[in-house]
C-alpha positions in Angstrom: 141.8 97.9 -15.3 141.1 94.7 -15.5 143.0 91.6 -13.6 144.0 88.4 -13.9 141.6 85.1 -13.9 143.5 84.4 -10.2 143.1 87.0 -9.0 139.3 87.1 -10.1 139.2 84.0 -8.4 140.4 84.7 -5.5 138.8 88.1 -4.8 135.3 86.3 -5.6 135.7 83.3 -3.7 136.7 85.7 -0.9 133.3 87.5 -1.3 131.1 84.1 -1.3 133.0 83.0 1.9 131.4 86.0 3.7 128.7 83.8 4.9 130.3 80.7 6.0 133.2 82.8 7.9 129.9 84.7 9.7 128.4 81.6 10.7 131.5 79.3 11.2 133.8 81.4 13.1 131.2 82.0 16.0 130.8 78.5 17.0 133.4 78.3 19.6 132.3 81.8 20.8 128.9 80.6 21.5 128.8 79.3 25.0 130.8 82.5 25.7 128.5 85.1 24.3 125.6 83.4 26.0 127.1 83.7 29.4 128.5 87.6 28.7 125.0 88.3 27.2 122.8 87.1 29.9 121.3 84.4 27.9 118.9 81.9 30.1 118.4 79.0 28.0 121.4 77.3 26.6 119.6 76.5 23.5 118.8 80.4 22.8 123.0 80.7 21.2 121.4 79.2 19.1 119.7 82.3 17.4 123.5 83.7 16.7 123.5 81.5 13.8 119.7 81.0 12.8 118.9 84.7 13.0 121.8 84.9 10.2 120.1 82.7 7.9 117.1 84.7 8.3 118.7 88.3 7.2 120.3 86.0 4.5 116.8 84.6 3.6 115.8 88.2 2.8 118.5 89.8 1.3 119.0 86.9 -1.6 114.9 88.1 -2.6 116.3 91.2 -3.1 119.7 91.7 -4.8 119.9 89.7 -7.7 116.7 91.3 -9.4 118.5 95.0 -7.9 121.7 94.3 -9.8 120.1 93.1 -13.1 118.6 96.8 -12.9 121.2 98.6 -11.6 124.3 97.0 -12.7 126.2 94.5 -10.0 128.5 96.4 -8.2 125.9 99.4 -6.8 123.7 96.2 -4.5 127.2 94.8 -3.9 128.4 97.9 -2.8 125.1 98.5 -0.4 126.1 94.6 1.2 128.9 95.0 2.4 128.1 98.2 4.0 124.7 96.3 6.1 127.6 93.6 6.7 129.6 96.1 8.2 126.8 97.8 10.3 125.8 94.5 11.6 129.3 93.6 13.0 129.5 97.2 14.6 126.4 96.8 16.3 127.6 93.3 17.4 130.6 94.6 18.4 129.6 97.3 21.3 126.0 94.7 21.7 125.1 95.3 25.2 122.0 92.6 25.6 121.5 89.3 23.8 118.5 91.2 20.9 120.9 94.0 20.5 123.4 91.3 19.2 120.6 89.1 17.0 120.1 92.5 15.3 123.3 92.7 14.5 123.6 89.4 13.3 120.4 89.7 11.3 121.8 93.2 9.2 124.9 91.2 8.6 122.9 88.3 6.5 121.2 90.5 5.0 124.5 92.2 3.8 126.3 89.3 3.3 123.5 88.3 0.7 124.5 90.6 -1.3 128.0 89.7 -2.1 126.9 86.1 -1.8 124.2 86.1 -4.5 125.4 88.9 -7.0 128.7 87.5 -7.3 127.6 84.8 -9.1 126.1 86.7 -11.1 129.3 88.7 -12.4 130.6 85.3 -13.1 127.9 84.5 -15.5 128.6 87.9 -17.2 132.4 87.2 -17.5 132.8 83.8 -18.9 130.1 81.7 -20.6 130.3 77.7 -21.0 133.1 75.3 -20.4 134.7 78.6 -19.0 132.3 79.6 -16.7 131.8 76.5 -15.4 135.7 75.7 -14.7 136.1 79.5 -13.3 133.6 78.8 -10.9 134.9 75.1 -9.9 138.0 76.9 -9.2 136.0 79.5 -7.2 133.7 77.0 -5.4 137.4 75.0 -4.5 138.6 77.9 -2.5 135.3 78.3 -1.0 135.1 74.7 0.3 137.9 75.2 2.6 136.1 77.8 4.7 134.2 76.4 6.7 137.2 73.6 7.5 138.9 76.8 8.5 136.5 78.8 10.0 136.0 78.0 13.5 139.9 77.5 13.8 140.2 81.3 12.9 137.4 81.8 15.9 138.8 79.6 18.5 142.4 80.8 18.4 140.8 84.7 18.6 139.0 83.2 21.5 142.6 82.1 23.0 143.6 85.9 22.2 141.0 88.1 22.8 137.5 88.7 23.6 134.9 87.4 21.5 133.8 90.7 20.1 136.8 90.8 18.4 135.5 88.2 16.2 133.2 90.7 14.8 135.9 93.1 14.7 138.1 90.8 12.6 134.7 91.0 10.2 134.6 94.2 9.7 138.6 94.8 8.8 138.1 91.8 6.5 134.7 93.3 5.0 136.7 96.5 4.7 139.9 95.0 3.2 137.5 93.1 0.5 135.2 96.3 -0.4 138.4 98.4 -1.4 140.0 95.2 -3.5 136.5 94.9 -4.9 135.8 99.0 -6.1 139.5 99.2 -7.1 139.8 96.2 -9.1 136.6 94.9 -10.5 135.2 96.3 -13.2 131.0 96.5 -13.7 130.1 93.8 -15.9 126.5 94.3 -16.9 126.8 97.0 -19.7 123.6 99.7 -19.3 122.0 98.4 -22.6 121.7 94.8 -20.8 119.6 96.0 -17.2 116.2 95.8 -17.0 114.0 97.6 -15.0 113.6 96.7 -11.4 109.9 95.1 -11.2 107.7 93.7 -8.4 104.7 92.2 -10.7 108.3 90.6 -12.7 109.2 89.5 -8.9 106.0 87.7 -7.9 105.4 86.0 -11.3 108.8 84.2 -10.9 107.3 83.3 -7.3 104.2 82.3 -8.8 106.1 80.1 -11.5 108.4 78.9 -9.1 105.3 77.6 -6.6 103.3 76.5 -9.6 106.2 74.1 -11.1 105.7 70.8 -9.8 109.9 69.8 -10.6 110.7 73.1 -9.4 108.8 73.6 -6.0 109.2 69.4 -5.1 113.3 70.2 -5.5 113.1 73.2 -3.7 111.3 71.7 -1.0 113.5 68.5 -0.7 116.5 70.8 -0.2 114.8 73.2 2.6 114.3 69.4 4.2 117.8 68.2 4.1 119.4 71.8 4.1 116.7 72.5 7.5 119.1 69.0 9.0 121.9 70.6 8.6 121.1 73.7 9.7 120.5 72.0 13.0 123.5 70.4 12.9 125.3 73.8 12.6 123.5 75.5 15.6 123.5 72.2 17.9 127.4 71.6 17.0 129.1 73.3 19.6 126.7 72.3 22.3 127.1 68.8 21.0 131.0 68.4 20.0 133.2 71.1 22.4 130.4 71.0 25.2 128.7 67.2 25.2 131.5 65.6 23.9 134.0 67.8 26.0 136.4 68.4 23.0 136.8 72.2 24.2 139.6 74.3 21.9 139.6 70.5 19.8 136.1 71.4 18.3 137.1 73.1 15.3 139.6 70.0 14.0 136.5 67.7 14.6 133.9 70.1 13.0 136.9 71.1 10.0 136.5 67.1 9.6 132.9 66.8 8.6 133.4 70.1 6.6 135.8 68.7 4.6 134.2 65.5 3.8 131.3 67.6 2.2 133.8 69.4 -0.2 135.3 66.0 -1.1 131.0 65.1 -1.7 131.0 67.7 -4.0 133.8 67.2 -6.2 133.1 63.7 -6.1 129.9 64.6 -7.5 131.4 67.2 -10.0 133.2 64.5 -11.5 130.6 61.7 -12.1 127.4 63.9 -12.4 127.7 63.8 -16.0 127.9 59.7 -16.1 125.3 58.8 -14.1 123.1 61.8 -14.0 121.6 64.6 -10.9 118.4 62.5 -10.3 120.5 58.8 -10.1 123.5 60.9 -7.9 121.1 62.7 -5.4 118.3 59.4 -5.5 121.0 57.2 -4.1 122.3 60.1 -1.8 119.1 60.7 -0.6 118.3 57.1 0.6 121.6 56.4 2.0 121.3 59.5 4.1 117.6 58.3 5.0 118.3 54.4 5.9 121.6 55.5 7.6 119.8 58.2 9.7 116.7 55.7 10.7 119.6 53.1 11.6 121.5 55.3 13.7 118.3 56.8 15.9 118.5 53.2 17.3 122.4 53.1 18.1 121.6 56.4 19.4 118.7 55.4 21.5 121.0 52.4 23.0 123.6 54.8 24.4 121.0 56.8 25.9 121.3 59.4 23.3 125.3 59.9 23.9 127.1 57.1 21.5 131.2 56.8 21.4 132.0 59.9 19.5 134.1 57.7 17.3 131.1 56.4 15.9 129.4 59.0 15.6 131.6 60.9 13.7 131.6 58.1 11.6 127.9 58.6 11.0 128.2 62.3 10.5 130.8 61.5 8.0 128.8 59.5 6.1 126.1 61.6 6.3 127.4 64.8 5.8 129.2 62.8 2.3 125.7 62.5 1.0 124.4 65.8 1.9 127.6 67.3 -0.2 125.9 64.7 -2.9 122.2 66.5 -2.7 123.2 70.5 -1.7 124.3 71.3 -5.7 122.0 69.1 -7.0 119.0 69.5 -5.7 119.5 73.4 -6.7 120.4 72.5 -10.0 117.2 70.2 -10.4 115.0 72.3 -9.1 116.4 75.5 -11.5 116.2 72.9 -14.8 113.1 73.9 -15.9 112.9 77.2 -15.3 115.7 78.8 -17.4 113.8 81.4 -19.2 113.8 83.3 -15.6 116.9 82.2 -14.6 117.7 85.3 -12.4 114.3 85.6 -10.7 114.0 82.0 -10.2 117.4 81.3 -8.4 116.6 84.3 -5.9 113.4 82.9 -5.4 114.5 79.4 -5.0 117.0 80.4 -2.7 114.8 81.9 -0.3 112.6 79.2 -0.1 115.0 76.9 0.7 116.6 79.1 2.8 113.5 79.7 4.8 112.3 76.3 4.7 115.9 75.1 6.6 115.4 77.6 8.5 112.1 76.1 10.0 113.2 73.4 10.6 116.8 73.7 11.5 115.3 75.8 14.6 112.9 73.5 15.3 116.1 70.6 15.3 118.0 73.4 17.5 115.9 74.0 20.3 115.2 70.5 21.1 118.2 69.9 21.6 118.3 68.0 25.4 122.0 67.5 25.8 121.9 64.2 23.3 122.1 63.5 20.0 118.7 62.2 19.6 116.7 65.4 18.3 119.6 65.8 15.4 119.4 62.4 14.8 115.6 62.1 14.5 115.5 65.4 12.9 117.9 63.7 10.1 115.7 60.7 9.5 112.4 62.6 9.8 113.2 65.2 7.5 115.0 62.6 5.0 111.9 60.6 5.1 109.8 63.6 4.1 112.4 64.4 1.5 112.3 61.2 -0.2 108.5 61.6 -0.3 108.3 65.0 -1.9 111.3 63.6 -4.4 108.7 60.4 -5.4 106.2 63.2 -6.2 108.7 65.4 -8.0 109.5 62.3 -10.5 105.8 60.5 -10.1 107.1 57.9 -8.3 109.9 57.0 -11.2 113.7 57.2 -10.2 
């Protein structure tokens, strides 16, 4: 049976948002698991959130070559049930690793849904089609993580924080039986190709070999590895430094929001003045602002009004919004002939990459701004670098 383009819409935007509800909702809950779990080091909370990008690292290597074998809703299928181990762990998780293993099995479920959804797009709709199905989709998906931590802060007011995990699950549960009862497989047996690891580490190969390809990948692990930072220091920085408490999630839904508006702002005027124009002038606003800021920042002893420095976030964040689908999109340009294996492997990487660095950001974290702030200018320094090399210097 099939549905309706809404309600194909909503039940994949519903999918994607898997990750950004895992990550986003458990801000608030931070401080609290720490304390419950025994945690020593404040920065260690961190791991809730950077251990998730690790499972998701893994998992996005390994579905969307599955499912052009198999057919998408079999790896699908297997994602949601690894999501839905990992919450259960999380949920009865009596010590602090028992819990990063359950966060670890849920990105490496929530990969699945993430990645191959996309993928059952591209099979439904081709063109001007595809491309306004998945604005649509990508629209819904922007207000998640504006959203998010509210959802996690008033369970907080509620409950415990393992029913955080438990809201997961039901929701994982609810969106599996919509999923098997309502969508239809889209990649007809005649279309799949066998599963194959030598077909797995060319497109690695390729991917690493490609100068555009690698140098865009790259630049994105740098600015995506910032923000990754920025998502594990947050609530030590805005609800704990800052003091905003239960307020945290309308400041961090702020900053959330101005990315979406970054990114239809850039769907709207890509066309006119180009990816490589868009993400140049992004990338150096982000940069000079960044290098500006570390000395406001320095003058306030690392603790600046928090008017202004939501300002600067905002600003910021507005060009990362800029560079996030871009960047992607650059680095994917030239290899279209494997465009399956390379956006699996290009996703990794960047993933990976953030990851890196995005811990790195985290645990330096002194109860100031000043290691997100220099981890913003440092990394969009490099960035700009590795984009020079990308275009030889021409932009």
């Amino acid at each position: 049976m099939r549905h309706s383009n809404g309600e194909l819409i909503a039940l994949m935007a519903l999918m994607i948002s898997l990750v950004a509800l895992s990550i986003d909702a458990m801000l608030p809950a931070l401080g609290q698991i720490a304390n419950d779990l025994g945690v020593r080091n404040a920065n260690d909370r961190q791991l809730v959130i950077s251990v998730l990008f690790l499972g998701l690292a893994v998992g996005q290597l390994i579905y969307g070559p599955v499912s052009d074998s198999v057919g998408r809703k079999p790896p699908i299928y297997i994602g949601f049930v690894v999501f839905m181990l990992g919450c259960v762990i999380s949920i009865f998780a009596a010590t602090f690793t028992t819990m990063l293993i359950g966060r670890f099995l849920q990105g490496v479920g929530a990969a699945g849904p993430r990645i191959v959804t996309i993928a059952l797009v591209r099979d439904q709709y081709e063109g001007n089609d595809m491309a306004k199905t998945m604005s649509l989709i990508m629209a819904v998906f922007i207000l998640v993580p504006a959203i998010a931590p509210g959802i996690g802060q008033g369970i907080l007011l509620l409950a415990h924080w393992r029913v955080i995990f438990v809201v997961f699950f039901v929701l994982a549960v609810i969106t599996l039986i919509w999923f098997a009862a309502r969508q239809p497989e889209t990649l007809s047996a005649h279309k799949r190709r066998p599963f194959s690891l030598s077909q797995l580490s060319s497109a690695v190969y390729e991917t690493c070999a490609n100068r555009t390809a690698i140098c865009y990948t790259i630049a994105a692990g740098l600015i995506f590895g910032a923000f990754v930072g920025y998502l594990t220091t947050a609530q030590q920085i805005l609800q704990e430094q800052y003091g905003l408490g239960t307020q945290f999630p309308l400041y961090f839904a702020v900053l959330a929001l101005v990315i979406g508006a970054a990114s239809y702002v850039n769907s709207h005027y890509v066309k006119r003045y180009g990816m490589k124009h868009l993400s140049w002038l992004a990338l150096i606003s982000l940069t000079g602002l960044s290098l500006f800021f570390v000395f406001f920042a320095y003058a306030y002893s690392g603790h600046p009004p928090l008017w202004l420095f939501m300002a600067y976030l905002s600003l910021l964040f507005f060009a990362v919004g800029i560079l996030f689908g871009n960047f992607n999109a650059m680095a994917m340009e030239p290899l279209g002939h494997i465009a399956g294996l390379a956006a699996a492997v290009i996703a990794t990487l960047t993933t990976l990459i953030s990851l890196l660095f995005g811990v790195v950001i985290g645990q330096a974290y002194n109860g100031t701004v000043m290691p997100l702030v220099i981890g913003f200018a440092v990394l969009g320094v490099l960035s700009v670098a590795v984009f020079l090399v990308a275009e030889k210097g021409r932009v």
